[in-house]
C-alpha positions in Angstrom: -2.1 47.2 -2.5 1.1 45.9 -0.8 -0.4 43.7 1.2 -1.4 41.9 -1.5 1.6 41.9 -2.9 2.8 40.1 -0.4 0.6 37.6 -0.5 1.6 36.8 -3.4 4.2 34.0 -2.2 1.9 32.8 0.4 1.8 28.6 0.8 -2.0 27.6 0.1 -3.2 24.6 2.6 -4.6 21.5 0.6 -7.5 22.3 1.0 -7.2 26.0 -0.6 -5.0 24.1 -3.1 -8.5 21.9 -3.5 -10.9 25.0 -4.2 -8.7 26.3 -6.5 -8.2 23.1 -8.5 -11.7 21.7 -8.3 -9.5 18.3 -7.3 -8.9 15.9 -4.3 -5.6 15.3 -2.2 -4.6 12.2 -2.8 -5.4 10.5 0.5 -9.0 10.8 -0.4 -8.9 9.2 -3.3 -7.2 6.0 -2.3 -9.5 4.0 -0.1 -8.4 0.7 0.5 -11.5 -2.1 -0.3 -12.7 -0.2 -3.6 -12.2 -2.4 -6.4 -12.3 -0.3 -10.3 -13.3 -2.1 -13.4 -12.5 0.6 -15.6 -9.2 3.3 -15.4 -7.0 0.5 -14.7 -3.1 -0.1 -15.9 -1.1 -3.4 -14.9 1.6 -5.3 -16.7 0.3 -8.2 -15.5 -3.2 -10.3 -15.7 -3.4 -12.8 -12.8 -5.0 -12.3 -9.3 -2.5 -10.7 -7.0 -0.9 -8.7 -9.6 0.4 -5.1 -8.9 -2.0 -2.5 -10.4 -2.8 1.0 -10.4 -6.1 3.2 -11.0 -5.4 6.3 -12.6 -7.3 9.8 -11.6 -7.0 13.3 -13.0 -3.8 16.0 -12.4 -1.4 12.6 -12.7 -2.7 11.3 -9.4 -2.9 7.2 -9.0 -3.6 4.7 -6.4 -2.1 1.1 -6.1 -3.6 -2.0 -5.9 -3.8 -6.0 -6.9 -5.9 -7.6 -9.8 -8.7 -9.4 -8.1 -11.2 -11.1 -10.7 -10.1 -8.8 -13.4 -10.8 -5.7 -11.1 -7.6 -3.2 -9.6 -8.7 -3.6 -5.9 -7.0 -0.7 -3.4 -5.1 -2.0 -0.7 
C-alpha cells in the first residue's frame, strides 16, 4: 500500500501520458507535406498565408494556405 502511495507523484513518459489520454504528442501530428481542407483557421485567404489546423486537447499545427488548403510546413 505505500508503495503506491508513492507513486502517486510519479512523472508519466509521453507515451504513458498517450495510453492514458487515448491522444498523440504533438510531433506526430504535425508532418510537414499534409495539406487539410477542413479544421483550418487563418486570418487571411491568399496562398502563402499563415494558417493553422486544429486537433483535439488544444493541440495545433502551423502552416500556409495553398489553393485554399492549410498545408504543414
Amino acid at each position: 500500500m505505500k508503495k503506491s502511495i508513492l507513486n502517486l507523484g510519479k512523472v508519466l513518459a509521453k507515451t504513458e501520458q498517450k495510453n492514458i489520454k487515448g491522444g498523440k504528442a504533438i510531433g506526430t501530428i504535425c508532418k510537414s507535406g499534409i495539406c487539410y481542407s477542413n479544421n483550418w483557421v487563418s486570418s487571411g485567404i491568399l496562398n502563402g498565408d499563415v494558417c493553422a489546423v486544429l486537433f483535439g486537447f488544444g493541440s495545433h499545427c502551423r502552416g500556409n494556405i495553398n489553393n485554399g488548403q492549410c498545408c504543414l510546413n
